[in-house]
C-alpha positions in Angstrom: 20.4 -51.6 3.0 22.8 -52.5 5.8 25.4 -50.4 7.7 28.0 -52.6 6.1 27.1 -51.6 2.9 27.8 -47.9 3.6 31.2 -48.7 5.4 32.4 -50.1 2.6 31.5 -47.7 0.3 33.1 -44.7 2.3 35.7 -47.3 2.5 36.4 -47.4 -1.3 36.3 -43.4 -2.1 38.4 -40.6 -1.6 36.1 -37.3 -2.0 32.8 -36.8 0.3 30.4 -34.1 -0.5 27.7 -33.5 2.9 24.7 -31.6 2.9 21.1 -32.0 4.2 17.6 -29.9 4.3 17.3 -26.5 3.9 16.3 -24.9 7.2 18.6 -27.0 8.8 17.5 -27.8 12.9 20.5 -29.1 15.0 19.8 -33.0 14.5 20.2 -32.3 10.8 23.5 -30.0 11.6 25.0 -32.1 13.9 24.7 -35.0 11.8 26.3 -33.3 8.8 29.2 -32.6 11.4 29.8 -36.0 13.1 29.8 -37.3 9.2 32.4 -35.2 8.4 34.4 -35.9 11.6 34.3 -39.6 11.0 35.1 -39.4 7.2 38.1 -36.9 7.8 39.9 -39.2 10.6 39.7 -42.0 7.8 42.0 -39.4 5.9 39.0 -38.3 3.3 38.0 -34.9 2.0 35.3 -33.3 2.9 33.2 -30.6 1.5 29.7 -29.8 3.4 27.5 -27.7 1.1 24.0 -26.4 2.5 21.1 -24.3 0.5 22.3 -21.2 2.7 25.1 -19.9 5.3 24.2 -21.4 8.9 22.8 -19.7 11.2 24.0 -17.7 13.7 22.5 -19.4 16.9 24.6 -22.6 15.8 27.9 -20.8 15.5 28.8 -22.7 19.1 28.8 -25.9 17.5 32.3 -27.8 17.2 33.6 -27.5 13.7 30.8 -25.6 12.1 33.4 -23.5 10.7 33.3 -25.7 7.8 30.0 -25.4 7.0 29.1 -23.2 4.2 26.6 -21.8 1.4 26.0 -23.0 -1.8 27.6 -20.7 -4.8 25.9 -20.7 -7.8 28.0 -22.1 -10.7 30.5 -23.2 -8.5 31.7 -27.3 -8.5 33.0 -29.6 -6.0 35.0 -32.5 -7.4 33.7 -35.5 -5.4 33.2 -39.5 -5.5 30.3 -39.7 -3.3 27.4 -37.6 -1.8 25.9 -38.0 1.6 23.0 -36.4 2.5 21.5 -36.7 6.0 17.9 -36.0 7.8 16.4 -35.6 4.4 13.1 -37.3 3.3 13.7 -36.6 -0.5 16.0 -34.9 -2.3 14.2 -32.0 -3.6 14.5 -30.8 0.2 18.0 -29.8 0.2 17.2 -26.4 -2.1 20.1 -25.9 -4.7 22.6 -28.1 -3.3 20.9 -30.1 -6.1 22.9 -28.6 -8.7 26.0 -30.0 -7.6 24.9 -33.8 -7.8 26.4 -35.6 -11.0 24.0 -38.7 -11.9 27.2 -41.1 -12.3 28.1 -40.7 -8.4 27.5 -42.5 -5.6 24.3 -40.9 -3.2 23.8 -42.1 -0.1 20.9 -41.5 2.2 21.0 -41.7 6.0 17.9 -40.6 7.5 14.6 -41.5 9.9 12.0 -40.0 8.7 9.3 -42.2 8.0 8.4 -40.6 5.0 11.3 -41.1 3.3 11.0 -41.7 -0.5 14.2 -43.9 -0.7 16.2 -42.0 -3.0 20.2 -42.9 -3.7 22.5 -45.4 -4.8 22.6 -46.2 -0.8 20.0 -46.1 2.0 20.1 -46.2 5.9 17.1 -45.0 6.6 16.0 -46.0 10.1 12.4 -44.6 10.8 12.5 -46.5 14.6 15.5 -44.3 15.2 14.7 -41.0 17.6 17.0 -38.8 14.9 19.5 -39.5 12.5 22.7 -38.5 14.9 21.1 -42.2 16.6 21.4 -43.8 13.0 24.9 -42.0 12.8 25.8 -43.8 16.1 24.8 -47.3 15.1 26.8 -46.6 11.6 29.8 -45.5 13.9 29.5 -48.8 16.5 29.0 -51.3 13.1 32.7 -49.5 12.0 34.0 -50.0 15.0 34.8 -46.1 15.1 35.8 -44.4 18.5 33.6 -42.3 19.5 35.7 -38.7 20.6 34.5 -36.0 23.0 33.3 -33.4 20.2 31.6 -36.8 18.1 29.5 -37.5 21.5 28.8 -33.7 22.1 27.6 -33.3 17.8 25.3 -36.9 18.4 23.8 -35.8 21.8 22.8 -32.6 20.7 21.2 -34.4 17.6 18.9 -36.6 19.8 17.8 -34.5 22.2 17.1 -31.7 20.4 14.6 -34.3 18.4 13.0 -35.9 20.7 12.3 -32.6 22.3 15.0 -33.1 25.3 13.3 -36.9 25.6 10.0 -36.1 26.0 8.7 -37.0 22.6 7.1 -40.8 21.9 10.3 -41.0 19.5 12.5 -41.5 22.7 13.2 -45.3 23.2 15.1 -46.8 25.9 17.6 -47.7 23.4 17.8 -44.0 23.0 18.5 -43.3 26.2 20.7 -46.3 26.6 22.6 -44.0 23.6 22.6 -40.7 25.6 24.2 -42.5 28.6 26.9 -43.6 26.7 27.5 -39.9 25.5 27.2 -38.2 28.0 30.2 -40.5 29.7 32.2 -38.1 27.5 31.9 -35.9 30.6 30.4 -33.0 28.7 28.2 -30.7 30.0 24.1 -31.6 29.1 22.5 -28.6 30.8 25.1 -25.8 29.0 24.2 -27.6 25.5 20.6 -26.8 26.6 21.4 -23.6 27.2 23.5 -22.4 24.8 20.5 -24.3 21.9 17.3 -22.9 23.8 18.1 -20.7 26.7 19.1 -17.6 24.3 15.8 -15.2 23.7 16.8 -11.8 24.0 14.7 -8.7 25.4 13.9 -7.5 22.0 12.9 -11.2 20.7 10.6 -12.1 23.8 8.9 -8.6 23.6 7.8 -9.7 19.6 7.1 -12.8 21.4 4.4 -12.0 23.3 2.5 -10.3 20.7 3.0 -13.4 18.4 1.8 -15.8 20.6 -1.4 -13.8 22.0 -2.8 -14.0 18.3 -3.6 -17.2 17.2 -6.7 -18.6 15.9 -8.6 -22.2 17.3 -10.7 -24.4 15.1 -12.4 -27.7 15.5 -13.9 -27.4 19.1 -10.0 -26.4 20.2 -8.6 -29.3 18.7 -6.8 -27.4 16.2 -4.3 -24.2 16.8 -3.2 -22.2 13.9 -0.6 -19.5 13.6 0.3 -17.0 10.9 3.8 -15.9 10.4 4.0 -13.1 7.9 7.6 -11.5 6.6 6.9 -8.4 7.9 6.1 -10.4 11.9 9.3 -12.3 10.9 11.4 -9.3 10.2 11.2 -7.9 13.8 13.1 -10.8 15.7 16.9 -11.6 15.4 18.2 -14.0 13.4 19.5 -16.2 16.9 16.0 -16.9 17.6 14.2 -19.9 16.3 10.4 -18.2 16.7 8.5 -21.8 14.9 10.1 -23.4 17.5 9.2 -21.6 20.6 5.9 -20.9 19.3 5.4 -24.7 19.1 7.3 -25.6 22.9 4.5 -22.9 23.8 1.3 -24.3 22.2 2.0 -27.6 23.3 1.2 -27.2 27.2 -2.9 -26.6 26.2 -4.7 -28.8 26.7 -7.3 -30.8 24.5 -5.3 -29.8 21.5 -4.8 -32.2 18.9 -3.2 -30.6 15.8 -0.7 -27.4 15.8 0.1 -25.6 13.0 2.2 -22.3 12.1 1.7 -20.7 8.2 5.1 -18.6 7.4 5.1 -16.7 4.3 8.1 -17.3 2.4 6.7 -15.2 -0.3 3.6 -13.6 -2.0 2.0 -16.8 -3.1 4.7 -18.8 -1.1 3.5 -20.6 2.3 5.8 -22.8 4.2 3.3 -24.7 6.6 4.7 -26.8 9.8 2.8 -29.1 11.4 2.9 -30.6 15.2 1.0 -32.8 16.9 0.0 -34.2 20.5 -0.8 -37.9 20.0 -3.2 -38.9 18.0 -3.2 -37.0 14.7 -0.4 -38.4 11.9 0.7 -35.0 10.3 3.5 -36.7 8.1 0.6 -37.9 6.5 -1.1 -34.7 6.4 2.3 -33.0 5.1 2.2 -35.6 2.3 -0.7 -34.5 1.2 1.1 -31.3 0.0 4.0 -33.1 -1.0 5.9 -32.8 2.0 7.0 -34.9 5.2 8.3 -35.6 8.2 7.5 -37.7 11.4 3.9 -39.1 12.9 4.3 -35.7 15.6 6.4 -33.0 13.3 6.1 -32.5 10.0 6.0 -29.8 7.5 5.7 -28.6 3.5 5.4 -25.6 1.3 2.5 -24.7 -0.5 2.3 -22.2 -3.6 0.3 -20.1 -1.9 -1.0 -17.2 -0.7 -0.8 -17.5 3.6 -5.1 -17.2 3.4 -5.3 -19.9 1.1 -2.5 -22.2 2.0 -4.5 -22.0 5.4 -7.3 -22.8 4.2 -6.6 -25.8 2.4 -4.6 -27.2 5.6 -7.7 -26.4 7.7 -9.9 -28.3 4.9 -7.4 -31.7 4.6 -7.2 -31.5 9.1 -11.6 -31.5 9.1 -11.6 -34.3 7.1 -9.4 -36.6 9.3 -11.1 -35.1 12.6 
């Protein structure tokens, strides 16, 4: 559907209800924000619901005050639901429970493996990240852009296309970026205040992580195992999956990356990267997940041995 199409509808309503994956990453976060920025200068009322409290390594962003939990039981009068950087709905965890068939729902996203779901789509899989799609939406609306707006979309696309390195980064893309960063806001403190944050503690556990990892498929494939216990010894400011995978991907020759984190006994929440060649949304749908061509995850009902396993067995066959 058009951009027009969700214009008008925000147009029409009064009540907004915002939420996205769980395990939300900053693209997904900042999104939810810069949503919520634009709906409340039109004089609408937000609420922006997520599966769990954010964490603490995001508590810098601009008006992530008024993000919060789910509550079980609780309800949030609303007229329409926007969920963002979510490839079906399933994904955003219990948030579910407060969706009322009758409403509107719609879906901004890029992933390419998007199911389609809601009243609405703008699902733009060419886009680098959905703060990009938020941008176009906010240039067809003829919406100014403000300083905090161009700080919450920035972050969003270049945290995802790994600070415009990944194939995902257009020159439209950067064409975006330039006009954002004429905001006058500082680039290299965002950087550091998303990835430049490992404390003594965390790159100790660090090192032990990473010097444990297994190769398969003549060093084509790289697979890690995360187990609670391993998880339990880093702070919660540290995103581990992601420096494990920033890591990995300087060796050469490797094709497919993939880190096994168990969420519980026979629980196994499996994400996926690759280099160039291998399409791990593709392999993610296979166990009914998703994601993009180069990232891409899913969780299996599992033990970590056997969810591994089966990812190894599904990664031989496309080798």
């Amino acid at each position: 559907m058009s951009k027009r199409t969700v214009i008008e509808a925000i147009k029409k309503n009064k009540r907004f209800l915002i939420s996205t994956h769980v395990n939300p990453d900053p693209d997904a976060l900042c999104s939810e924000l810069a949503i919520a920025a634009y709906l409340r200068s039109l004089g609408k009322k937000v609420s922006i619901i997520n599966h769990k409290a954010l964490d603490q390594r995001f508590r810098f962003l601009a008006g992530s005050g008024a993000l919060r939990a789910y509550k079980e039981g609780e309800q949030i009068p609303y007229d329409v639901a926007v969920i963002v950087d979510c490839g079906d709905l399933g994904r955003i965890g219990k948030v579910q429970n407060l969706l009322k068939h009758e409403k509107t729902l719609i879906n901004i996203d890029h992933h390419i493996t998007n199911d389609g779901f809601g009243n609405i789509n703008l699902v733009r899989p060419a886009a680098s990240s959905t703060a990009e799609v938020i941008y176009e939406l906010l240039a067809a609306a003829g919406h100014p852009l403000t300083k905090s707006l161009a700080m919450h979309l920035y972050i969003g696309i270049m945290t995802d296309t790994g600070s415009f390195r990944y194939e995902n980064t257009s020159a439209r893309t950067h064409a975006i970026a330039a006009k954002l960063m004429a905001f006058d806001f500082s680039a290299p403190a965002l950087y550091r205040k998303l990835y430049e944050i490992i404390s003594f503690r965390d790159l100790k556990e660090f090192t032990k992580v990473i010097s444990h990892f297994d190769i398969f498929s003549e060093g084509k494939v790289i697979c890690v195992e995360l187990s609670r216990k391993s998880l339990s010894r880093f702070s919660g400011g540290f995103d581990l999956r992601d420096a494990i995978f920033q890591f990995l991907r300087s060796i050469k020759g490797v094709e497919v990356f993939v880190i096994l984190t168990e969420i519980e006994r026979d629980k196994t929440r499996v994400n996926f990267r690759s280099s160039h060649k291998f399409d791990v949304a593709r392999l993610a749908g296979y166990f009914d997940g998703g994601g993009h061509r180069r990232a891409s995850g899913c969780l299996i009902q599992k033990n970590i041995a056997e969810a591994r396993k089966a990812v190894l067995r599904e990664i031989k066959k496309v080798l």
